[in-house]
NUKEVEX-166711 format. One line per 2 residues: for each residue z, y, x of C-alpha. Coordinates in steps of 0.1 Angstrom, whole numbers. Layout:
% NUKEVEX-166711
Z Y X; ... .
//
This chain:
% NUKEVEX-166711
105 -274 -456; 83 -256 -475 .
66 -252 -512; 41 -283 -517 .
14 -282 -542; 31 -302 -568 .
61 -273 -562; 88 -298 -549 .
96 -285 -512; 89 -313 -486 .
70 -323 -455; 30 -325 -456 .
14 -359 -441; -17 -378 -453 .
-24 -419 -453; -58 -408 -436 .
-41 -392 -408; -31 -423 -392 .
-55 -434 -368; -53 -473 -354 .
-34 -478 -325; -19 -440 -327 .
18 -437 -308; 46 -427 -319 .
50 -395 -299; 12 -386 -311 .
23 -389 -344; 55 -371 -344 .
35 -344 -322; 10 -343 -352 .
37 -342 -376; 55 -312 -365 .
16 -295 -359; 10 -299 -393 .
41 -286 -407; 48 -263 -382 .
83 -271 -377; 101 -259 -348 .
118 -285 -325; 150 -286 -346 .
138 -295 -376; 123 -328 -361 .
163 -341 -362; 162 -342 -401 .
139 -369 -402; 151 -388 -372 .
185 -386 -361; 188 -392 -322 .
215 -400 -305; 231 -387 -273 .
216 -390 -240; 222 -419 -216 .
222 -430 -180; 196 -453 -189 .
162 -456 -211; 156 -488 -235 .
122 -497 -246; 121 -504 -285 .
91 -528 -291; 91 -518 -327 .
79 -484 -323; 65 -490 -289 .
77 -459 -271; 114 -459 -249 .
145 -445 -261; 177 -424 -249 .
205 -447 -269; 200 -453 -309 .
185 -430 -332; 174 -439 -369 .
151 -431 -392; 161 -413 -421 .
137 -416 -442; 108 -445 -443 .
73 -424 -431; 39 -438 -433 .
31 -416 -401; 60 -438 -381 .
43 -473 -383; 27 -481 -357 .
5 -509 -348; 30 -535 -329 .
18 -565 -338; -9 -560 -317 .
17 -573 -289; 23 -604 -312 .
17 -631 -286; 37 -612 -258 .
74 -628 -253; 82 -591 -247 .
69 -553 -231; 94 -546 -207 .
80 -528 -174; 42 -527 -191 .
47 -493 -201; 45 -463 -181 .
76 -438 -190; 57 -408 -181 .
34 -393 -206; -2 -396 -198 .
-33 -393 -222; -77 -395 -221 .
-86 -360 -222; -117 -365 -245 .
-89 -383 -272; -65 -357 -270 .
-95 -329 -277; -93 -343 -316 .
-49 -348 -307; -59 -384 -304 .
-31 -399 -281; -30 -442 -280 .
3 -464 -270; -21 -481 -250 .
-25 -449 -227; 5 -457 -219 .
2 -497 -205; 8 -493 -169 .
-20 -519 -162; -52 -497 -175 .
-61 -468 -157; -87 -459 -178 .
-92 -452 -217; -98 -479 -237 .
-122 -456 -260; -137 -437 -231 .
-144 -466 -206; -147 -450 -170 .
-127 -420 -180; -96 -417 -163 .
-60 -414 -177; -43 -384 -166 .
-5 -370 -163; 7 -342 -186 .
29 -330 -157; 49 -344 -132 .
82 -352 -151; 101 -383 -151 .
108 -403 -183; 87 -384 -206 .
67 -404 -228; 104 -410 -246 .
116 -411 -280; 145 -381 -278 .
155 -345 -291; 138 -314 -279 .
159 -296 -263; 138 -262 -254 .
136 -241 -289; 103 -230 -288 .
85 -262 -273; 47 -265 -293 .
33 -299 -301; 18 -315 -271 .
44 -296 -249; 64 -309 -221 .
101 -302 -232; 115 -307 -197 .
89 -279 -177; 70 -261 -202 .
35 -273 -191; 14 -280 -219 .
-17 -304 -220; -49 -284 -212 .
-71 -299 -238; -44 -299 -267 .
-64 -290 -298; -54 -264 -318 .
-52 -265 -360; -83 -248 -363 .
-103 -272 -342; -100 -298 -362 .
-66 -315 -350; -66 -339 -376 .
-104 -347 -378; -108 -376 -356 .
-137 -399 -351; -140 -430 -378 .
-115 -453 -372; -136 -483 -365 .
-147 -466 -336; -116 -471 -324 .
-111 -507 -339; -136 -517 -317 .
-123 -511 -290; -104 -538 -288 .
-120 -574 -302; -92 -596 -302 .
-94 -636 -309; -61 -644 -300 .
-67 -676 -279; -30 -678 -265 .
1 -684 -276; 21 -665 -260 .
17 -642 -227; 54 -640 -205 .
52 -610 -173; 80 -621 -153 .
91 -594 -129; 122 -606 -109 .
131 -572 -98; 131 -556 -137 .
150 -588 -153; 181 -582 -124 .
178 -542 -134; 183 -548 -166 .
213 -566 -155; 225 -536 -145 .
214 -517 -173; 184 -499 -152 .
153 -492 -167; 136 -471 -150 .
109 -487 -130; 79 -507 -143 .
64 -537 -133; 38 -532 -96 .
8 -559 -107; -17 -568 -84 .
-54 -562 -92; -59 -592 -107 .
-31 -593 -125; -42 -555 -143 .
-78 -574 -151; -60 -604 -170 .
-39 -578 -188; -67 -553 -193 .
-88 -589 -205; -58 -598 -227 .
-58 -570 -249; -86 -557 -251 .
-102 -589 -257; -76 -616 -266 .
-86 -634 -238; -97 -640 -194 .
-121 -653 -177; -99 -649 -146 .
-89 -678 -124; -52 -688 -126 .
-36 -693 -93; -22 -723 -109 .
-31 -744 -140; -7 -765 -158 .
-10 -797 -182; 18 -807 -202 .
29 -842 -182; 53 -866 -195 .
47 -894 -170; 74 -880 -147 .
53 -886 -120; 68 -853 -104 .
102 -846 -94; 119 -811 -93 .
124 -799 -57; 166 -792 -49 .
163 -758 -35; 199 -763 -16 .
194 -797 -9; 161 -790 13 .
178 -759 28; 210 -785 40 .
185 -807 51; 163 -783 72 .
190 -773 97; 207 -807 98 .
166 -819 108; 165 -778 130 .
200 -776 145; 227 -794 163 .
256 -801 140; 281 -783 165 .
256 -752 161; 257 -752 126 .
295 -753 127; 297 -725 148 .
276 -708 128; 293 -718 97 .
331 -709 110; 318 -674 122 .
312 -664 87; 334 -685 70 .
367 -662 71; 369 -649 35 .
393 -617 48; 376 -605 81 .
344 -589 91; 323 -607 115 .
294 -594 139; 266 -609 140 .
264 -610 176; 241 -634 196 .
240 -656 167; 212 -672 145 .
207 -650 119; 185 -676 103 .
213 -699 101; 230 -674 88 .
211 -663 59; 205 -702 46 .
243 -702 47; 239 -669 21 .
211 -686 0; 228 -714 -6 .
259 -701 -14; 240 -682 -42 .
221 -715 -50; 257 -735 -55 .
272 -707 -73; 300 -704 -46 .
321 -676 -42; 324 -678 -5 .
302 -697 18; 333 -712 32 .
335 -733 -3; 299 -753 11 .
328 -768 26; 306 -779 57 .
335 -785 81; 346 -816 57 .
319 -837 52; 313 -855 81 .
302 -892 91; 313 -918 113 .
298 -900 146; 310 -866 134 .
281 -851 123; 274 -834 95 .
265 -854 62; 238 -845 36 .
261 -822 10; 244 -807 -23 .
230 -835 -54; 212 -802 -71 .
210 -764 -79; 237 -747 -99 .
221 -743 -137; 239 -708 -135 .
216 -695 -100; 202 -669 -96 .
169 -687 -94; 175 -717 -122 .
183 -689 -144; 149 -671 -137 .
131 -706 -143; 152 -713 -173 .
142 -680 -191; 109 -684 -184 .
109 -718 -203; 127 -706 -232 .
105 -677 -236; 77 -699 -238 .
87 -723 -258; 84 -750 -231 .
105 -778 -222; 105 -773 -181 .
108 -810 -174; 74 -814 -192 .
64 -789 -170; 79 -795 -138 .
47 -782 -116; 61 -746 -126 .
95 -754 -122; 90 -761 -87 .
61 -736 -76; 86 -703 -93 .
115 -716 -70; 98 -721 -41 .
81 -688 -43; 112 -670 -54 .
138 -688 -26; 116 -676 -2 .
113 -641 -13; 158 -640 -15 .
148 -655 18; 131 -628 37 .
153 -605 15; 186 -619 31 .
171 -621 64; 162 -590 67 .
193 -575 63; 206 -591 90 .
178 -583 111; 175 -551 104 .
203 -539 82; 176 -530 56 .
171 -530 31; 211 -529 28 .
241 -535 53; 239 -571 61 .
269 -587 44; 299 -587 68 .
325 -617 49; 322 -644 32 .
322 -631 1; 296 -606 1 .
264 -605 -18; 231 -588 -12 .
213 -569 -41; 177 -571 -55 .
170 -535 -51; 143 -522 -25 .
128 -559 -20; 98 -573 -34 .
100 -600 -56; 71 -623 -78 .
55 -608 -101; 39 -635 -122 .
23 -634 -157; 25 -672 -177 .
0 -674 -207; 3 -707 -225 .
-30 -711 -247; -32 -737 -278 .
-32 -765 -262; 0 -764 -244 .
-15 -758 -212; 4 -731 -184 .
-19 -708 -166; -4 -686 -142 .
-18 -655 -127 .
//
């Protein structure tokens, strides 16, 4: 701290100094500029905790996290403008965790949260200019202590590499454009109601505490997110588009049932025994041999779907008719699957009831049973991208696979569009 003019010692920082749409690391960066404060001193105003395994995204302040940390003090300079994300169910995976920045903002030390959204690859400001790296380190555009002494504002604390165009006090650091040359930027109407990105892959991370990928989008998928925020809403055609329908006049697909049904219609019933037995010993390792391996990875999928332990519990070898063939089993998908759970979420977050809506129901779990499909299957072909599974028991992961990616927008009227 040091002397202020009304002779109290303190930190300087001015209302005007926040600039719309500003992140948090920009500020802070700004903040310790201004008051030249050496990297230590940052930790009497917020108090970080210990590193983890793991980063968390806090929507709040819109910038990831190593663990808790607090703020000591309430600062004008650390609100930030998150209600721009108002109608998103939440911002996992639309972030990029490595620092990147428009080289014309960061001239004036202009640096946006919306540099950040993985989907826009250019500045929002600058149209047609590029977003570049700082440097090359992972997990950097994170809320966390410095840990090099002498790191300057703007300064990667991991390598040392500093942003080229970093402006220094005496160009003018805190003299920025007007701010409604920022504002707009960004003309928002908020047609929707709420905007859910399901990414299949990040929701079973997080299961496991992993955050460190982000979401892959397709092309159109970065347009109706670029179109979303910049403009509140798309003129981009949904691959599907959902009305609210209470007739019932649609019926929700069983996932295991048609799977039961497709190799009772594919394969002899002594096949799918054989099949069935092979695998079925919850103790010892099988090989897969000269058999099916398609047969074999329903068997998988549907365990998952029933929630069974071991496939040997699909108890196939007791249901049998008159003629000794195999009867149809499953009545419907276990509410605690895998993939009911996905479809389940997704209702919640929107504030849907999915048996109004039971055109999504059915379109998410088809597209995603097919995807565990090819996942399952391909680890038996191939053993990639893990070790097929060798008993009864085993399970295959999410990792290395892709999965949907899918981004649900319900506007005003109730209606679903997905993209």
């Amino acid at each position: 701290m040091y002397p202020l003019d009304n002779g109290k010692a303190g930190y300087t920082w001015n209302e005007e100094w926040n600039l719309p749409y500003e992140s948090l690391w920009g500020r802070i960066e700004k903040f310790r500029a201004v008051n030249v404060l050496e990297s230590g001193q940052l930790g009497k105003i917020i108090h970080i905790g210990a590193d983890s395994t793991y980063t968390i995204f806090c929507p709040q302040l819109l910038i990831y996290r190593k663990q808790a940390y607090k703020i000591k003090q309430v600062r004008s300079f650390l609100h930030i403008d998150a209600e721009l994300f108002t109608n998103f169910t939440h911002l996992d995976g639309i972030f990029d965790n490595r620092l990147r920045y428009c080289p014309i903002c960061m001239k004036s030390g202009y640096h946006s949260f919306l540099h950040q959204l993985y989907f826009l690859d250019e500045c929002f400001i600058h149209q047609k200019t590029p977003l570049l790296y700082r440097c090359s380190c992972i997990n950097t555009y994170i809320l966390k202590r410095k840990r090099i002494a002498d790191v300057t504002a703007f300064q990667c604390e991991q390598c040392d590499k500093k942003i080229a165009v970093a402006p220094s006090m005496s160009d003018g650091i805190l003299e920025f454009w007007r701010k409604d040359n920022i504002c707009k930027r960004l003309r928002r109407i908020n047609k929707y109601k709420k905007i859910n990105i399901v990414d299949v892959l990040l929701l079973y991370q997080e299961k496991g505490n992993s955050f460190h990928r982000y979401t892959e989008f397709s092309t159109t998928q970065k347009a109706v997110l670029k179109d979303l925020i910049l403009t509140g809403k798309t003129k981009q055609t949904p691959r599907l588009f959902i009305v609210r329908d209470l007739a019932e006049s649609t019926h929700k697909i069983v996932m295991s049932e048609a799977l039961n049904q497709y190799i009772l219609n594919k394969y002899e019933h002594n096949v799918i025994l054989k099949h069935f037995w092979h695998i079925s010993d919850r103790y010892c390792r099988y090989e897969i041999g000269e058999h099916n391996i398609e047969l074999l990875s329903i068997f998988f999928l549907i365990k998952e779907l029933q929630c069974k332990s071991y496939v040997d519990q699909l108890n196939y070898g007791l249901r049998r008719d008159l003629d000794g063939n195999i009867k149809r089993i499953f009545l419907s998908d276990n509410e605690y699957s895998d993939a009911i759970f996905l479809i389940q979420r997704i209702s919640f977050q929107l504030g849907i009831d999915i048996d109004d809506y039971i055109e999504l129901y059915n379109f998410i779990l088809m597209e995603f049973t097919l995807a565990r499909y090819k996942h399952i299957y391909s680890c038996f072909r191939d053993n990639h991208p893990s070790e097929y599974p060798c008993t009864s028991a085993a399970s295959v992961s999410y990792n290395n696979w892709n999965y949907p990616v899918y981004i649900i927008v319900k506007n005003k009227e109730d209606e679903i569009l997905l993209y």
